[in-house]
N, C-alpha and C positions, 0 to 999 in steps of 0.2 A: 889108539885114541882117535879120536874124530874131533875136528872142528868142524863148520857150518854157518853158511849164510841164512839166516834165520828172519822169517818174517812171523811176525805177529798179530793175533785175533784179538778181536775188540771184546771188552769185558762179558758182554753176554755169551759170546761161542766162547770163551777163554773158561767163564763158569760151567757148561755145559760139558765143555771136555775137562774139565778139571772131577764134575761130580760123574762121570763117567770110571775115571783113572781111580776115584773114593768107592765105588761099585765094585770093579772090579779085583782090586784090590781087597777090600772086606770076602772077597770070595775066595780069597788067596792065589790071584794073579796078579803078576809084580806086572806095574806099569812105571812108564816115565817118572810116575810122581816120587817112586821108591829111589829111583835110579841115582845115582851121586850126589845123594843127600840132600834130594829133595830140588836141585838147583834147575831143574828142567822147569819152561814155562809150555803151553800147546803153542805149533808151529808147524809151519810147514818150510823146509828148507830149500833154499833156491841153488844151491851148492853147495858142496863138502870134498871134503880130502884129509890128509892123515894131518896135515896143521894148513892153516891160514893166517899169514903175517894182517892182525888186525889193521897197522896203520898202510898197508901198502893195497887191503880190499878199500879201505874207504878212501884214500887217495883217487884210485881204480871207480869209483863212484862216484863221484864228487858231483854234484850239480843233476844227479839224476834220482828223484825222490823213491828211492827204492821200495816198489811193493804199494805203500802210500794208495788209498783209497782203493784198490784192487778189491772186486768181490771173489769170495770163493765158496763155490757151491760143494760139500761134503754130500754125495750120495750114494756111495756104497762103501763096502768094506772089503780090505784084502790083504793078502796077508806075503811076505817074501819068505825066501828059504833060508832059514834059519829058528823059524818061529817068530818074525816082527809081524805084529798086527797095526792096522793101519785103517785109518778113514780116507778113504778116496776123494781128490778136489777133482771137480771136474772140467778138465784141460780147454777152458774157453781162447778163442782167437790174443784176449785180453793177455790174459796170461802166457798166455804162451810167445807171444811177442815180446813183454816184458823181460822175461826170462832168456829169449836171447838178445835181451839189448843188453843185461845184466852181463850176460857170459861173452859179450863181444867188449866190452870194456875189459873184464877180467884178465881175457885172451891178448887183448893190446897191451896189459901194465903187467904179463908174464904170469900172472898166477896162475897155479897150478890147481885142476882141482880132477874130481874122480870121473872119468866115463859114463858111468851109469846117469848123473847129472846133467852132462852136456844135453843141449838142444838136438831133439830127434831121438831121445835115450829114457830123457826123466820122466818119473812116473811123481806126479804130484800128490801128495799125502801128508796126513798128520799121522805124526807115529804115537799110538796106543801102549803097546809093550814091545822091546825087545827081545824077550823069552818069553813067551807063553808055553807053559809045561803042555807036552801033545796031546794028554788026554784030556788040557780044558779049552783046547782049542774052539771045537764047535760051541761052548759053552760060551766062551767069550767073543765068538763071531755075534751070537746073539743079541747078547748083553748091545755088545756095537749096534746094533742095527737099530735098539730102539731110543738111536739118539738121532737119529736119521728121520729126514734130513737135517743137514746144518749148515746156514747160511752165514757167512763171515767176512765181515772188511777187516783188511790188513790196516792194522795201527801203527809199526812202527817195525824197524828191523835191526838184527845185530849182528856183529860176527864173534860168535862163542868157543868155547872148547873150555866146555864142564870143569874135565878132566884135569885142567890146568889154571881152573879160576881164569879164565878169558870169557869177557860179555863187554863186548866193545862196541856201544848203539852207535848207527848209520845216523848222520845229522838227519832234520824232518826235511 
């Protein structure tokens, strides 16, 4: 299972990749939107690990408007090993600072979260599909590309784990 610090796009990129996830899907690629009944919202995660105590990340936050007015530029597509597809944020000074003020409070209130996340490792992305079948891979790289670019402020953040009905929003 996966839990995840999750930041959220403002209704216009939220529809943009939602009617993206309806595309691709009608083409018979499972995206987020299929994934555990439909509970996924678009997002980009600021970390994850195999659980996240919801009240001990927002403790861990408290008084820092997590994510909150942050732009993010979506300009390419790419894809990790396993078959995840993914829209690429483009790792501004902005963000990337935030992200380890994010992971240095974490680190101070003991959470634990996955390597690939930490500062100097994460790759910033909205995830598309978890399994893209191999041979629609280029097919759905495409599809991707003609939603490019996508411009997005972050509205609002959680700390989720689908899998176990946890969506526990960071105060504003």
């Amino acid at each position: 299972m996966v839990a995840a610090l999750e930041l959220y796009l403002d209704v216009d990129a939220t529809r943009r990749v939602r009617t993206l996830w309806r595309a691709l899907e009608d083409e018979g690629i499972p995206t987020l939107a299929s994934l555990l009944n439909e509970k996924h919202r678009p997002h980009v995660s600021l970390a994850a690990a195999r659980q996240l105590a919801p009240d001990k990340v927002v403790d861990a936050l408290a008084g820092l408007p997590v994510g909150r007015g942050l732009t993010l530029d979506m300009d390419f597509v790419g894809q990790f090993v396993g078959r995840v597809l993914w829209l690429g944020v483009t790792p501004t000074a902005p963000l990337l600072e935030h992200h380890r003020q994010v992971h240095e409070r974490l680190d101070a209130a003991g959470v634990e979260v996955w390597d690939l996340y930490r500062p100097g490792r994460w790759v910033p992305h909205c995830t598309i599909s978890m399994r893209v079948p191999n041979p629609q891979m280029a097919p759905a790289i495409r599809r991707c590309l003609e939603v490019l670019p996508l411009r997005a402020t972050v509205v609002g953040a959680s700390v989720t784990d689908h899998a176990n009905d946890i969506a526990e929003p960071l105060p504003a």
